[in-house]
C-alpha positions in Angstrom: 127.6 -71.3 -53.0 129.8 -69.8 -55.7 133.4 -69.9 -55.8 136.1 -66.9 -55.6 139.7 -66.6 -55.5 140.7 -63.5 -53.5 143.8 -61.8 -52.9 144.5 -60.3 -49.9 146.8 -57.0 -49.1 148.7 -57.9 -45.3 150.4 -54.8 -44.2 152.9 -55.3 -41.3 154.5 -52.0 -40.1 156.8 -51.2 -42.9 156.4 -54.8 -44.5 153.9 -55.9 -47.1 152.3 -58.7 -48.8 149.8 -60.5 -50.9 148.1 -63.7 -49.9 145.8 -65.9 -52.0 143.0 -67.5 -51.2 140.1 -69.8 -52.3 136.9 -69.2 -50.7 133.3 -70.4 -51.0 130.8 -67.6 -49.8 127.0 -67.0 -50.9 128.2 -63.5 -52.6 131.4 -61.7 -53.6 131.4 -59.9 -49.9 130.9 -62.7 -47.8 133.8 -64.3 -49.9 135.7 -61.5 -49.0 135.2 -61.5 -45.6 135.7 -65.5 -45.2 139.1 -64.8 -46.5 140.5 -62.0 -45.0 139.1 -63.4 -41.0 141.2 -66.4 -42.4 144.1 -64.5 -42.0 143.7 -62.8 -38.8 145.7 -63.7 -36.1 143.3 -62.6 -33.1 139.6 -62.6 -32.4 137.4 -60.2 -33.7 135.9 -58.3 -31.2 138.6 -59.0 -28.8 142.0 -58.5 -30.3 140.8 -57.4 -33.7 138.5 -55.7 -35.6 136.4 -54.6 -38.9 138.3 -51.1 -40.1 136.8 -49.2 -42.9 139.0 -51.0 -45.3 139.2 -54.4 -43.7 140.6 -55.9 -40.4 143.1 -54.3 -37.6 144.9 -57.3 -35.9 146.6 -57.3 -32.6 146.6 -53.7 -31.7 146.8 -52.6 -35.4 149.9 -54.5 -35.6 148.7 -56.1 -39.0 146.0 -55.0 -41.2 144.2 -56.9 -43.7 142.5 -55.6 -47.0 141.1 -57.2 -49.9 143.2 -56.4 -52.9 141.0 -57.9 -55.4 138.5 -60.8 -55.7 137.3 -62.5 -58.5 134.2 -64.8 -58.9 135.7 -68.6 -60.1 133.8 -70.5 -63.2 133.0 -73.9 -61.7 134.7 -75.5 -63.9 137.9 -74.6 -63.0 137.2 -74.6 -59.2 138.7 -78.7 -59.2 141.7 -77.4 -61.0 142.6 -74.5 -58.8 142.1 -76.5 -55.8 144.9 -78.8 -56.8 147.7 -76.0 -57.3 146.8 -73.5 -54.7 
């Protein structure tokens, strides 16, 4: 499993922000994914669901979209852990 830290885009209505997040997956898209269903507020395929350019929660009341993602040396994973 590799490491990746991935930031995620949270749009709310008119409001917006940026998450971060530290995520083991088998690949950068997996990673991806992991983090941005970590997020979500409902259940996919009930009360949310995959969009072309990430997740619509609760009636497209939030959205969810990978802002970047970036694969983390192993090294540093121990180090990141402890401040995020």
């Amino acid at each position: 499993m590799k490491t990746f830290i991935v930031k995620v885009e949270i749009q709310a209505g008119e409001y917006q922000k940026q998450a971060t997040a530290l995520v083991k997956g088998k690949s950068q898209t997996e990673a991806e994914a992991i983090a941005l269903e970590g997020e979500c507020h409902g259940t996919l395929g009930d009360n949310a669901e995959w969009t072309q350019s990430g997740i619509a929660d609760l009636g497209w009341q939030f959205h969810y979209s990978v802002h970047s993602s970036t694969e983390v040396e192993p090294e540093h994973v121990s180090i990141l852990n402890k401040y995020l």
